[in-house]
C-alpha positions in Angstrom: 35.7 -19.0 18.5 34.3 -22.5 18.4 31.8 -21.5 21.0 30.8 -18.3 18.6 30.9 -21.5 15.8 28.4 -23.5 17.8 26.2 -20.8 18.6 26.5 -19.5 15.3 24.9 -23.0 13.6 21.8 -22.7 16.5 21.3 -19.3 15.5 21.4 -20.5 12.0 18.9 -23.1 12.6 16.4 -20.8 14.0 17.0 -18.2 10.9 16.1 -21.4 8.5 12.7 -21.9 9.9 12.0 -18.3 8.7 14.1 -18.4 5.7 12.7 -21.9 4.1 9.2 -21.0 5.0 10.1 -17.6 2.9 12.0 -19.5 0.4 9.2 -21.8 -0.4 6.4 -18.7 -0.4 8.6 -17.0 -3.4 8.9 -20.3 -5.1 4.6 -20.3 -5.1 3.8 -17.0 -4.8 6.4 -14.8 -6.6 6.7 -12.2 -4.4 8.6 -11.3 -1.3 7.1 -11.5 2.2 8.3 -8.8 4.2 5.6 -8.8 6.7 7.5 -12.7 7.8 9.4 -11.5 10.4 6.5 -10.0 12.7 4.4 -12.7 12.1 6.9 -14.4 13.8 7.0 -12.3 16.2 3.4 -12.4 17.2 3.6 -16.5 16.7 6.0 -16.2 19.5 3.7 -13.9 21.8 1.0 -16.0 21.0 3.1 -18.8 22.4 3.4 -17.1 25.2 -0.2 -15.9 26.2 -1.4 -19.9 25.1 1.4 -20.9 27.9 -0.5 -18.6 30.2 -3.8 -19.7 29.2 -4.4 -23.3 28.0 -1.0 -24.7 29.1 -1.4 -23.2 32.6 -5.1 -24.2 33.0 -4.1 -27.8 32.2 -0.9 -27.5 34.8 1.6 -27.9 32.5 3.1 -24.2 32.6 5.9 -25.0 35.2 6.6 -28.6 34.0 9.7 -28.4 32.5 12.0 -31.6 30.9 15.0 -30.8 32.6 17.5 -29.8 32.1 15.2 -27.9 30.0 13.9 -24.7 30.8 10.5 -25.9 29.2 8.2 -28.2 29.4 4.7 -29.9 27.5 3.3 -26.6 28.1 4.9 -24.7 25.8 4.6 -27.3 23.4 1.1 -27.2 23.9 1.6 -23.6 23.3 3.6 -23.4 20.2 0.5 -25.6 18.2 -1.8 -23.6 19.3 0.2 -20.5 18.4 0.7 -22.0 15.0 -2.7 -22.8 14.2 -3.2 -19.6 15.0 -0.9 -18.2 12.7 -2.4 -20.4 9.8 -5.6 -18.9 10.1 -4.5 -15.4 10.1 -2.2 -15.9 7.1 -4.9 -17.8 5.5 -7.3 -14.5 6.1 -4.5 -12.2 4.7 -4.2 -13.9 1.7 -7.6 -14.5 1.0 -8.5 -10.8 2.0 -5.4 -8.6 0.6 -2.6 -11.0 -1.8 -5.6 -13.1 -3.7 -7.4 -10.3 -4.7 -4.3 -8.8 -6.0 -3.2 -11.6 -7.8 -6.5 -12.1 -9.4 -5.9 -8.1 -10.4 -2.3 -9.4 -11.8 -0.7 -6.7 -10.0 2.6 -6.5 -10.1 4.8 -8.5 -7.0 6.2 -5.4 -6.0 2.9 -4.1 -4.8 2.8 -6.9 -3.7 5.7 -7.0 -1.3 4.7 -3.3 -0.5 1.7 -4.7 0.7 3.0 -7.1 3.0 5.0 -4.9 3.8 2.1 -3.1 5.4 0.7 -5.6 6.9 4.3 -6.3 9.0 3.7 -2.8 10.4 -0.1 -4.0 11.2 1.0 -6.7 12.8 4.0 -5.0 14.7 1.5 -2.2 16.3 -0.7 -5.0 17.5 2.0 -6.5 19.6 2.9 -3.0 20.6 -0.7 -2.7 21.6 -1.3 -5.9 23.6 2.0 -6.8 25.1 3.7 -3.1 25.1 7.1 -2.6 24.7 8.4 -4.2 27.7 10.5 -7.5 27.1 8.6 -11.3 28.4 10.6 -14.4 28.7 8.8 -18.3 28.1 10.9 -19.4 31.8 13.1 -18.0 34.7 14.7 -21.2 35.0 18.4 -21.1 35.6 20.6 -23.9 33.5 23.9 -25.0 33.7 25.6 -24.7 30.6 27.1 -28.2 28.9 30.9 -28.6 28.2 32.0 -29.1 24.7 35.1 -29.8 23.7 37.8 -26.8 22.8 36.4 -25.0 25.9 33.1 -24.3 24.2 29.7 -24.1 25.9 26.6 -24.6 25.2 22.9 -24.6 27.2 20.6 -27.6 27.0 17.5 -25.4 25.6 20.2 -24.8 22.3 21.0 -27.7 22.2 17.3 -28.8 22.6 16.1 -26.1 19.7 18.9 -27.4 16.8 17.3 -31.1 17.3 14.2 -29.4 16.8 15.6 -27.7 13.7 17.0 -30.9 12.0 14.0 -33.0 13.0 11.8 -30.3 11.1 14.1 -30.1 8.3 14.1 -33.9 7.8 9.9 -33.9 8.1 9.4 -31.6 5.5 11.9 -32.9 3.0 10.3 -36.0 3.6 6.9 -34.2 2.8 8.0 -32.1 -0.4 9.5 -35.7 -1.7 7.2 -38.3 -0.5 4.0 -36.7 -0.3 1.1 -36.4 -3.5 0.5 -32.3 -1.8 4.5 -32.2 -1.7 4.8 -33.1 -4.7 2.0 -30.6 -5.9 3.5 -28.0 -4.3 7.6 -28.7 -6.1 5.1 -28.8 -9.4 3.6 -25.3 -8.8 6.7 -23.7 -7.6 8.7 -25.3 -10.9 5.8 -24.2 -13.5 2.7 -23.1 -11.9 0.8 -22.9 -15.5 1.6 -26.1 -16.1 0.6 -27.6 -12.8 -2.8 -25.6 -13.5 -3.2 -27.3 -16.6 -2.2 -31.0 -15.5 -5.3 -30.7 -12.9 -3.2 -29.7 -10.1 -5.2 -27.4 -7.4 -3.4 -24.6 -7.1 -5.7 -22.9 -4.6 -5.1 -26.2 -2.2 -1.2 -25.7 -2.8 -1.2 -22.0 -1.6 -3.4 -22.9 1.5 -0.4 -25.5 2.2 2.3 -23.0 1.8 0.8 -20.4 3.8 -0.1 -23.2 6.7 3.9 -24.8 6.4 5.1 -21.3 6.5 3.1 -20.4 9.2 4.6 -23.4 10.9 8.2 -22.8 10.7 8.1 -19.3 11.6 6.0 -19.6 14.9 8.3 -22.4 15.9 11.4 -20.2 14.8 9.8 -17.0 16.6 9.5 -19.5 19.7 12.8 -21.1 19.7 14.2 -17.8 19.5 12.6 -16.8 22.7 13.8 -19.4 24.7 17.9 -18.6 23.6 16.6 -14.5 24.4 13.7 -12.8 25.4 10.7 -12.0 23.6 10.3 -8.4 22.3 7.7 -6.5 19.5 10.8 -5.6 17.2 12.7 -9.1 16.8 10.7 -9.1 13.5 12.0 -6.4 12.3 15.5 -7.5 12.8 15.4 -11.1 11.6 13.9 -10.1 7.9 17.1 -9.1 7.0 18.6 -12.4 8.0 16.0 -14.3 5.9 16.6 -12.4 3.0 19.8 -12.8 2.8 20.0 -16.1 3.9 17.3 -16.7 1.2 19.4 -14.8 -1.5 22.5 -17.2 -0.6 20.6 -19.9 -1.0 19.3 -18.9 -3.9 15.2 -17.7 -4.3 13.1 -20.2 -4.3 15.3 -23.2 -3.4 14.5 -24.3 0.1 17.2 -26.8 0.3 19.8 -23.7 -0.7 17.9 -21.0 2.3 19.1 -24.4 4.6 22.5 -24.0 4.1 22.0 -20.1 3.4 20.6 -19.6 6.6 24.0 -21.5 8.3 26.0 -19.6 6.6 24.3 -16.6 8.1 24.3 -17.4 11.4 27.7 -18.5 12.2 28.8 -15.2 10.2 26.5 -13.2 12.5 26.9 -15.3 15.7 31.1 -14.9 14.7 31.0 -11.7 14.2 30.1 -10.9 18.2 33.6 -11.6 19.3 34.9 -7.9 17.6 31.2 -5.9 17.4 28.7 -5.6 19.6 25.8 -8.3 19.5 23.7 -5.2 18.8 25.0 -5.0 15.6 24.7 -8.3 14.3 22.0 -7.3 12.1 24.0 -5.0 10.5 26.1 -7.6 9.9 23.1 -9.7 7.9 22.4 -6.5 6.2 26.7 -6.7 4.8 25.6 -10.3 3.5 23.2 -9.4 1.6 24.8 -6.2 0.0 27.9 -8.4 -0.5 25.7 -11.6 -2.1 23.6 -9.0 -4.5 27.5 -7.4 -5.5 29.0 -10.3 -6.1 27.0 -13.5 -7.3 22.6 -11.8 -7.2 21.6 -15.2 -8.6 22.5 -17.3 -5.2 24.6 -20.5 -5.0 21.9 -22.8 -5.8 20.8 -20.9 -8.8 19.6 -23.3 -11.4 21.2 -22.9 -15.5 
């Protein structure tokens, strides 16, 4: 149990990336991004072919800080992989969401639209990688005695730092920053940050690129605990949601805690179902959360 517990708040940590990057697209945007999830997943395979490429051409594929499994290489990899990201999400928006905005469709087409584009983006990865599953290393670790009997590998131990020092550098950016502070503006009253001189325009470019962020680095964390594979996109949506629903929509700080919550129910639930199942168990949360309390935890008066 306290090993499920510990695994449970990694797993939780890596669900947050995607679920405040979410959080904090519905809190400027208005509408829900399904296609999240495999844009994740081909931030994460784009990790891996910029480990292959750049990384290895600059011989840092096989330089791992033990007792990592990885190394400056995929480091390397992951920023590239982001950027990436940025620019493809910046392209979508400015070539499918903005127009539709500008239209003033409604958010559920809207969300059906991204919705399309997640299928887009999954057949891509079918198309370039296949089906077959790729892993970032092949290194072997020796797992790290905690007390209670639990255990724990270095490369979790290694992806929750990373978690909390993200978590602390964007608070620190929402609270401390003038494009921070834009940005809590727009989400609170976008009309009125429109009218006070704020650019708007400039604020949704920033979402998209901090989103972008978070979810290639969630996408790649999460390949490091597992293996990379197309439809890990598809399964992790349901964890953001609901760990955004928790949280309450459109309060990052609430999809934090939402998306702990999450994981150490999901990671828990592995020691009576099958790890197969776990998100099924998401899916439960987020029936159970809409049943009983729709608005969230966090949800403001």
């Amino acid at each position: 149990m306290v090993e499920a517990l510990v695994l449970g708040i990694v797993l939780g940590g890596i669900i947050a990336l995607g679920a405040v990057g979410l959080s904090l697209l519905y809190a400027i945007l208005r509408f829900g991004h399904f296609a999240h999830g495999d844009l994740m997943t081909l931030g994460a395979y784009l990790a891996l072919a910029m480990l292959a490429g750049p990384a290895a051409w600059l011989g840092l594929r096989d330089v791992p800080f033990r007792p990592l499994s990885i190394g400056p290489g995929l480091v390397l990899a992951t920023i590239l992989a982001a950027a990436i990201i940025t620019v493809i999400v910046w392209f979508v928006d400015a070539a499918v969401y903005a127009p539709m905005r500008r239209r003033g469709s409604d958010v559920t087409l809207i969300a059906f639209a991204s919705l399309a584009i997640a299928i887009i983006v999954r057949s891509i990865v079918y198309m370039v990688w296949g089906p077959q599953p790729y892993r970032y290393s092949t290194e072997l670790q020796q797992a790290i005695r905690l007390p209670l009997g639990a255990r724990i590998k270095p490369d979790e131990l290694f992806s929750l730092a990373v978690v909390i020092l993200i978590v602390i550098a964007l608070y620190l950016f929402l609270e401390r920053t003038k494009i921070g502070r834009a940005m809590r503006a727009t989400a609170d009253n976008p009309e009125l940050a429109r009218i006070s001189g704020i650019d708007t325009a400039r604020v949704i470019r920033w979402t998209w690129a901090i989103g972008a962020g978070l979810l290639t680095v969630g996408g790649v964390l999460y390949g490091i605990q597992s293996q990379l594979q197309p439809v890990m996109g598809w399964n992790f949506p349901l964890a953001f949601f609901a760990a955004t629903i928790l949280g309450s929509v459109g309060n990052i700080y609430g999809a934090l805690v939402g998306s702990m919550v999450v994981g150490i129910v999901q990671q828990v639930s592995t020691l009576w179902i099958s790890p197969g199942y776990k998100p099924g168990v998401a899916l439960a949360v987020l029936i159970l959360l809409l049943l009983i309390r729709p608005q969230g935890l966090f949800a403001k008066e």
